[in-house]
N, C-alpha and C positions, 0 to 999 in steps of 0.2 A: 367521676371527675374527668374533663374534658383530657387531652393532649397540651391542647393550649394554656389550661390552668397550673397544668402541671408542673410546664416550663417556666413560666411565671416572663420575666424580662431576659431571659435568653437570646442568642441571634443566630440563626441558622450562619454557615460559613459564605459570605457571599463569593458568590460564582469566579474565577482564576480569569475567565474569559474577558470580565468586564473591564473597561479601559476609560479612561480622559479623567482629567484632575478632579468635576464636578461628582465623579463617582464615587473617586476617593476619596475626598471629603467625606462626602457623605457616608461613604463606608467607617470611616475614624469618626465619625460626631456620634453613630449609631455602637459603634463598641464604645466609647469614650460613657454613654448612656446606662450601655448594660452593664458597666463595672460598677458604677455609682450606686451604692447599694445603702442603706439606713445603719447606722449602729442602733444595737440592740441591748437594752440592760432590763436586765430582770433582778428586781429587790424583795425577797422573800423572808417573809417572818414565818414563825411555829407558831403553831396551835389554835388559828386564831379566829374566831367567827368575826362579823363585823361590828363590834363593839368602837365604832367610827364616826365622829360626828358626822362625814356628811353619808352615812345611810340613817341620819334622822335619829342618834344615839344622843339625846341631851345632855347625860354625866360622863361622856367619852372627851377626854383632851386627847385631839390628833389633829394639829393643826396642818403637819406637812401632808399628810393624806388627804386633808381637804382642801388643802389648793391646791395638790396635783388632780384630784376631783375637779375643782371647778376649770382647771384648763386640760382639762383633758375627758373620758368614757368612763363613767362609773357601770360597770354591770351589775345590776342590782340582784339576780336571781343567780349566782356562783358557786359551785359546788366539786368537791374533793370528791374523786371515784371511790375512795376508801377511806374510814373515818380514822385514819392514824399515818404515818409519814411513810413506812417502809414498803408497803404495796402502791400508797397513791404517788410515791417518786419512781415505784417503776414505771409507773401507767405514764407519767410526763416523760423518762425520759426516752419510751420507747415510741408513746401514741396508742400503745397497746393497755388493754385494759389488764390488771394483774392476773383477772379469773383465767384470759385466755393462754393464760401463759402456768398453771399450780407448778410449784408452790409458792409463787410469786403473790398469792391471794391471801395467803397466809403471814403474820406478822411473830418472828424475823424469820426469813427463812433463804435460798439459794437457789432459784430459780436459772434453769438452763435458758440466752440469752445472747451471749458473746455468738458471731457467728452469726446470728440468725435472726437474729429481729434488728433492724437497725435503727442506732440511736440518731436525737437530733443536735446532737454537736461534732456527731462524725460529717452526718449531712451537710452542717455548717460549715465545715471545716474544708468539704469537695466544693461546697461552691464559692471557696477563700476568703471567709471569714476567720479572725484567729478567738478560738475558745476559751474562754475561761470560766471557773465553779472554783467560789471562795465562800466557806468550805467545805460545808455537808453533804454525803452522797448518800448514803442509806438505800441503795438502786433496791436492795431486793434481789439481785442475781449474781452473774459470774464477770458482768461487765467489769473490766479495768477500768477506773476511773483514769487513770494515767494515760493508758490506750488511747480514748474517747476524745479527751483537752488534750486542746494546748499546754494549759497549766490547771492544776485542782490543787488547792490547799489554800494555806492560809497566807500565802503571799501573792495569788495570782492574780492577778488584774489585768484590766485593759491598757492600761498606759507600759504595758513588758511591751504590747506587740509589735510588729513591721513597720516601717514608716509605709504609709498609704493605704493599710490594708483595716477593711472593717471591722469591727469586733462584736461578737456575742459575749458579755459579760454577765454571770448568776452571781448575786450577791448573799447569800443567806444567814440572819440575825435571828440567833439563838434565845435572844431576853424575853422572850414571853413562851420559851418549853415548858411543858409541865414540869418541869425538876425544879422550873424557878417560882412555882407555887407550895415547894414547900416548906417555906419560911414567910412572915410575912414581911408585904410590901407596903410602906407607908407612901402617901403621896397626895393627892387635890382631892380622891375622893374618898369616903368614911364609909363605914359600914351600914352606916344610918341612910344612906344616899343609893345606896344601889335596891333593884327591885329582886326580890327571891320566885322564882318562878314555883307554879302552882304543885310539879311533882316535886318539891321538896321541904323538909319543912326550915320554917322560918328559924334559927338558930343564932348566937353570934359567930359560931363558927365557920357558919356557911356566909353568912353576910361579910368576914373578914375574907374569907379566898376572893371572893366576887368584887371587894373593895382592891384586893392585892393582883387581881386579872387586870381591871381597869387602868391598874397606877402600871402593870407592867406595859401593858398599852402604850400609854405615854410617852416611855421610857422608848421603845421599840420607836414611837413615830418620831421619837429624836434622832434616832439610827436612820431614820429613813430621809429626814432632812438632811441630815448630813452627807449621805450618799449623793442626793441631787445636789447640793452646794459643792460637792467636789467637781461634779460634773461638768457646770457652769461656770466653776475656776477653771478649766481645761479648756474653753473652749469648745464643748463640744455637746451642748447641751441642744444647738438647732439640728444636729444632725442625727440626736440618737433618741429612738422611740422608748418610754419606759415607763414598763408593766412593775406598781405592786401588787402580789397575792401574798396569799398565809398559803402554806404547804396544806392543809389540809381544815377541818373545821374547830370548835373549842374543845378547851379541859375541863373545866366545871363538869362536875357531875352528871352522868349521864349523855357526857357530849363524846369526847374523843373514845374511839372503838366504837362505838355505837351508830344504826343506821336509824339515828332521828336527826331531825333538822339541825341538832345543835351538833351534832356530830361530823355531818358534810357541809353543811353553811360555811360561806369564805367571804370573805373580801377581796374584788379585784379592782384596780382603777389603771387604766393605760394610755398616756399622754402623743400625742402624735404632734411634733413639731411641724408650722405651718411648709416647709420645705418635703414634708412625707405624708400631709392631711389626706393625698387621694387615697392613700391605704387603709385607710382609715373607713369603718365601715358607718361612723356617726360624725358629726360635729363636735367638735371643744364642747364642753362643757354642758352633755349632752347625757341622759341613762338610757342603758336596754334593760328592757324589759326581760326579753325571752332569755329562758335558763341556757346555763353554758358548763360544762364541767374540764378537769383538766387532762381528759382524752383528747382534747382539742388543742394545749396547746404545743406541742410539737408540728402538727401539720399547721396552725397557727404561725411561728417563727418560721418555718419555712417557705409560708408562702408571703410571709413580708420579705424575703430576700429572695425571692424571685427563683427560691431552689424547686425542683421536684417536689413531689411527698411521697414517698416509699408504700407501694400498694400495700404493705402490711399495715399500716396506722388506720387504727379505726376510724380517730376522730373526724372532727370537722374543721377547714381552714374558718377564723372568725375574722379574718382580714385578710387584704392582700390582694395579689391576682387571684389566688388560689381560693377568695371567701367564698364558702358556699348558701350564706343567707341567714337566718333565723332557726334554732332548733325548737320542736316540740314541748321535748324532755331531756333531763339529764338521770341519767343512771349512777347507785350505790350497792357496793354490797361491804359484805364483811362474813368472813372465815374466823381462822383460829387468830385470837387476840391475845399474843403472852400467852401466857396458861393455859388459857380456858377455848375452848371447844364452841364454835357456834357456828350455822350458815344464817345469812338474814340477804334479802335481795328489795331494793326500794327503787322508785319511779318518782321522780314530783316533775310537774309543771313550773313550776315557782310557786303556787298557791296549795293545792292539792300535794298528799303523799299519800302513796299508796308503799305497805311495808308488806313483803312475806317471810316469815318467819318458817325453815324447811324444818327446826329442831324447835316446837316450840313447847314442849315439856323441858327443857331450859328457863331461867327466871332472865331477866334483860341482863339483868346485872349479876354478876360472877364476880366471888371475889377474887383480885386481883393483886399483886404484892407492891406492885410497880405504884400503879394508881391509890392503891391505900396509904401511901406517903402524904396523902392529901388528906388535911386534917377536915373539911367538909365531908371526903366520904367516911374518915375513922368515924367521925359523928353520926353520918347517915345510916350509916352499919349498926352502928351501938344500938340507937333512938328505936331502928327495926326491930333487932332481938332484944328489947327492952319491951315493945310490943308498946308504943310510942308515938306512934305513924298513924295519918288516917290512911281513908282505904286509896286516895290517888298516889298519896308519897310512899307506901308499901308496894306499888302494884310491880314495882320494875324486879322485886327479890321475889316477884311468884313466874310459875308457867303462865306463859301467852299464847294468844289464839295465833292460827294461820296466818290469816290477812288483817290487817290494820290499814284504816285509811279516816286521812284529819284533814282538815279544811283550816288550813294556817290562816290564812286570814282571820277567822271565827274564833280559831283557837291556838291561838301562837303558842302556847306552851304543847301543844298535844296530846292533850292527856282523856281526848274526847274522839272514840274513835266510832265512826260512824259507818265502818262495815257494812252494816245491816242496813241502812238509810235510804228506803227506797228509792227516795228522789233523786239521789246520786248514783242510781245504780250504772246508767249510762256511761258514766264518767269513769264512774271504777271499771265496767267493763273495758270503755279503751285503753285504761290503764295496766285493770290485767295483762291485754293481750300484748300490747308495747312491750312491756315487762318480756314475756315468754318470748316475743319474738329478738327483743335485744340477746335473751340466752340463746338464742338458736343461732343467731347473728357472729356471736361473735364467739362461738364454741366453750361456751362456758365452764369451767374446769372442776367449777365448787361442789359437785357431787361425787369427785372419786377421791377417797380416802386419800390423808395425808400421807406421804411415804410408797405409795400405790407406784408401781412403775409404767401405768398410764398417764402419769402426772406428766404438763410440759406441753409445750406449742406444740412442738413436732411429734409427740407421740400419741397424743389425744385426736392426732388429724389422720392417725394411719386410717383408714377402711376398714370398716367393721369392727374395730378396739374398744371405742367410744360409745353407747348407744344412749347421745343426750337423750332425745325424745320418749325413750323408755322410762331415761333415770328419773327423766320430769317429771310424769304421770306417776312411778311409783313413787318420789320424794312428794306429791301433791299429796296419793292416798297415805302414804305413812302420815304425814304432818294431818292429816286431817282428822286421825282416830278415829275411823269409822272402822266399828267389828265386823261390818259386810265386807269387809276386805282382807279379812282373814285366809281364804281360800290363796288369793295372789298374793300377799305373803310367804306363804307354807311353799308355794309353787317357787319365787323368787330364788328362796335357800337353795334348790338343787341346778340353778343356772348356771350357765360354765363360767358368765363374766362377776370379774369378783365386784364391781360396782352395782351392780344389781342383786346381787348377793347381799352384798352391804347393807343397803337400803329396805331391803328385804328383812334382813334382822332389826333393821331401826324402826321398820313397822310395827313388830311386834313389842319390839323394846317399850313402844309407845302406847300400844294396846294395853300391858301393863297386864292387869290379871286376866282377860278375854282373850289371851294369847297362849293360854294354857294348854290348847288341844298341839300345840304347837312343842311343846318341851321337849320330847327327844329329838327333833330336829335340830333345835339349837343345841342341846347336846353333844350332839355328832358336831356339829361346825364349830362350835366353843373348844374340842376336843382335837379336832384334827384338819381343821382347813388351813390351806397354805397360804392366807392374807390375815397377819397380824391384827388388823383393824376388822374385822368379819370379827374372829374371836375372839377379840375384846365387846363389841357389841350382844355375840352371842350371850356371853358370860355375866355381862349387866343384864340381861331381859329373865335369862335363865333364873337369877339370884332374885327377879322382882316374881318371882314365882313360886319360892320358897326354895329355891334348890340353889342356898346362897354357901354352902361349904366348897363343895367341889367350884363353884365360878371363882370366888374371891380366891381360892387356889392358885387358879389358872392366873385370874388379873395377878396377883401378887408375883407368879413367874415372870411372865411380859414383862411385867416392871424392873427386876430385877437382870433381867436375862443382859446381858452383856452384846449378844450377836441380834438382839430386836434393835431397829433404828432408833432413833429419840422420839419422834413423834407418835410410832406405837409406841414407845413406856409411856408416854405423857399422856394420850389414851384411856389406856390402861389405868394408871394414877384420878385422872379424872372420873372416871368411871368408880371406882374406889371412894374416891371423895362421895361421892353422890350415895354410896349405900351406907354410906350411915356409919352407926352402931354394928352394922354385920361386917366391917372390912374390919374388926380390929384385927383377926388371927393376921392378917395383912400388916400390923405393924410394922415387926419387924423388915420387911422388903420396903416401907416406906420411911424407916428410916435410914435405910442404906442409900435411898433414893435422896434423902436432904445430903448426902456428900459428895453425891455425883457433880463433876466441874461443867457446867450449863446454867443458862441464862434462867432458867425454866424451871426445872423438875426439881430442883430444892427447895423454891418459893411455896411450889404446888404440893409439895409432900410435907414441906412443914406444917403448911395451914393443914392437911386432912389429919397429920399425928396432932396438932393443938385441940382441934374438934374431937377426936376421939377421947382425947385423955381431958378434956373438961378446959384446957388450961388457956382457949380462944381469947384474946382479946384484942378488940378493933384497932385501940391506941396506941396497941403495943407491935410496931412495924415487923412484917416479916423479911420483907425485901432488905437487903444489905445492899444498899442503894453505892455508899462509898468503896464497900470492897469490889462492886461493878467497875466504877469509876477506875481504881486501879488497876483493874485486869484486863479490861479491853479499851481504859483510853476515849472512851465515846458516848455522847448519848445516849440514851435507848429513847427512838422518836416515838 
């Protein structure tokens, strides 16, 4: 990005020397210019894919969304950098993507931040606009939201601010979170009315969440009329541009956490009054095309006010002085979701997805305590282990391959992956490489264990700490299960860096019984390495190889141990889940673990003690959803 772009409507200081009235003039008409600056409001919903009439949704009642659509930019191809709210709000509010920042990737977690990456409401704020975020933050790091705004909470608004001075105002409407899926929602549309997509099966219970999605819908685009009629009561509806998006993609089944299209798929529409149209990178009433994600919008807002964009923001500006054009691709990934344990890294065009899957002896779906509140997935659960399913609506509770890549158009549900597809090899080839080079790009953090003290912007960027390009190729050979890779495996375990190490163990974890020449290697490292997460991996590969006394030992310490972080117990615990019938000697440590005070490790320990002792059942919630609610007060996005 130029110098010039940067600056946006700035004015260099004119010269002390210059003199006669027609200067000065002109020097005050020209600042009088660069103060005049756009107000900005941003109306944000949860959870939401575009279940919108005007992206062509025929049982969608959202009538305010589509007349801010018809006078204003519908982006058609919109996507969340992370399929759930607490990583893809770091990524908006920093421009930084959450992988370049662990454990900002991971959902919830406290990412190092304050300090060092700068936000775009401080930014806002240097180039005197007044801030405000009403009410949700969920950053994902250490930032203050206090610090940051002007005002954040539930009274802030733009009519507090300065007489003269512009305002950045976030509005954010909670009525369509997944917590409000778990009750039903009556309204215009029936159960009977809505379509059940192909990976699930056809159910009333599933057709009632997806009738109670829709009607929250609704309800949400009446929040969002509302917002704009206040607007235009005030006055000030020609002077302020205004973007809705959903924080991130849907909750239906298989969508929020997960890297498929229902997962990062948004809704964005952004009206540009005719007094601010040249900012504007289309016409009223006009769609893009090309894919856009929300890496972009912080350098976005700042280059409609004519701010800088802080060399650390990835994104791209999509208007402004600062627009840099048309993008490609938009990038996804997802880490640890809740509970459960996964890396997935995804690529689309708008048409094309391209998925890699670095743990794919994982099943898509994991149970989860949070999300099983949701009476389509208690059902989707049950109908599986009832063995109930054909083979597409089963396929998400098995292991998946590597790479995945579906041609939405052809197959809007996804459930047709044509990897193999000769004809398309070209395409996946660009796509691979795009992919690999976005993680090179942007220092991608998703390969070093949770809890790792490589984890973080600044410490993943020391020299020599980090060795992506290693982790890559050996997180390619491990996912790819090929037993010719057994030799660099065996080799990996005696590396000085513990991420390659890591990786190193989850190759053979993945080899599964052809890893065998390998057992007293992981032995020693199960036994006595100084990265929590290495032996816990040791100790699942060790136990898939019969030598499950002594591991489930070890896991059941880590779990227990008091002086291990949280995210090694949880590990740990996961790990435990996964073997079976052989973690029971493990009980006991995993019911110590359901009374530990965490958002986590008691959802996740209770489900392994219900699976163990027989007494699992789908309908029967594990999450204590209200005793959350009292103890911290807040969502969980």
């Amino acid at each position: 990005m130029t110098d010039r772009s940067r600056s946006g409507l700035s004015r260099r200081t004119v010269l002390s020397g210059m003199a006669g009235l027609a200067a000065a003039q002109s020097v005050a008409a020209r600042a009088a210019t660069a103060r005049e600056r756009p107000n900005i409001l941003w109306l944000v919903s949860e959870d939401n894919n575009p279940y919108i009439g005007a992206y062509g949704d025929r049982i969608a009642h959202t009538p305010n969304i589509d007349a801010l659509a018809k006078r204003g930019i519908l982006y058609r191809n919109v996507y969340s950098n992370a399929p759930v709210c607490a990583p893809t709000r770091f990524t908006i509010l920093t421009g930084v993507h959450s992988q370049s920042a662990a454990p900002a990737n991971h959902m919830r977690a406290n990412a190092k931040a304050f300090g060092i990456l700068p936000t775009y409401p401080e930014e806002m704020r240097k180039a005197g606009y007044y801030c405000t975020n009403n009410a949700k933050t969920d950053y994902n790091c250490d930032v203050d939201p206090k610090r940051v705004w002007d005002d954040s909470g539930k009274a802030a608004h733009y009519k507090n601010r300065p007489a003269g001075k512009p305002f950045m105002a976030v509005f954010n409407t909670e009525t369509t979170h997944e917590s409000r899926m778990f009750v039903v929602t009556e309204g215009k549309v029936k159960p009977e009315d809505v379509r059940v997509p192909a990976y699930l099966p056809d159910t009333p219970e599933i057709r009632r969440d997806y009738a109670s999605y829709y009607n929250l819908m609704e309800r949400m685009d009446g929040e969002i009329g509302a917002r704009l009629a206040e607007l235009e009561a005030a006055g000030l509806a020609d002077d302020t541009i205004v973007f809705y998006y959903s924080d991130n993609g849907g909750v239906l089944p298989r969508s929020k956490r997960y890297c498929t299209d229902e997962g990062l798929r948004c809704g964005m529409v952004v009206h540009f009054p005719p007094k601010w149209a040249h900012l504007a990178p289309a016409s009223m009433g006009s769609a893009i095309e090309a894919p856009v994600s929300y890496v972009d919008l912080a350098p976005t807002v700042l280059s409609l006010a004519g701010a800088p964009i802080p060399a650390a923001m990835q994104g791209k500006a999509l208007a402004g002085a600062g627009a840099t054009g048309p993008q490609r691709y938009a990038f996804g990934m997802r880490n640890r979701m809740d509970e459960r344990y996964d890396f997935v890294r995804t690529v689309t065009d708008g048409r094309y997805r391209y998925i890699r899957n670095y743990m794919p002896f994982l099943p898509l779906v994991q149970n989860q305590g949070f999300s099983w509140l949701m009476k389509s997935y208690q059902n989707w659960d049950e109908l599986h282990r009832a063995g109930k399913l054909n083979a597409v609506q089963r396929r998400a509770f098995e292991p998946r391959s590597y790479e995945e890549f579906y041609d939405l158009k052809a197959d809007p549900d996804g459930i047709d992956n044509r990897i193999a597809d000769a004809a398309l090899a070209p395409r996946i080839a660009a796509m691979r490489a795009a992919l690999d080079a976005e993680m090179l790009r942007v220092n991608d953090n998703g390969f070093i264990p949770e809890s790792s003290p490589l984890e973080g912007y600044v410490p993943s960027r020391a020299k020599g700490v980090y060795p992506l390009r290693r982790a890559m190729a050996l997180g390619q050979a491990a996912a790819r299960r090929d037993p010719r890779k057994l030799a660099l495996f065996r080799a990996s375990l005696a590396d000085r860096n513990e991420v390659i190490r890591y990786w190193g163990a989850l190759g053979l974890l993945m080899l599964d019984k052809a890893a065998a020449p390998a057992a007293g290697q992981l032995a020693g490292l199960m036994r006595s390495d100084p990265s929590g997460p290495v032996r816990v991996v040791a100790a699942e590969a060790l136990a898939g190889l019969g030598r499950s006394e002594e591991s489930v030992s070890v896991l059941a310490a880590l779990l227990e141990s008091g002086s291990q972080p949280i995210p090694v117990r949880l590990q740990a615990l996961n790990a435990l889940t996964r073997l079976g019938p052989l973690a029971r000697p493990a009980l006991p440590a995993l019911r110590a673990a359901a009374t530990v005070l965490n958002e986590y490790l008691p959802n996740a320990a209770n489900y392994a003690i219900q699976q163990l002792e027989g007494t699992y059942d789908p309908r029967k919630p594990i999450f204590d959803y209200e005793g959350l609610m009292r103890s911290v007060g807040r969502i969980n996005g």
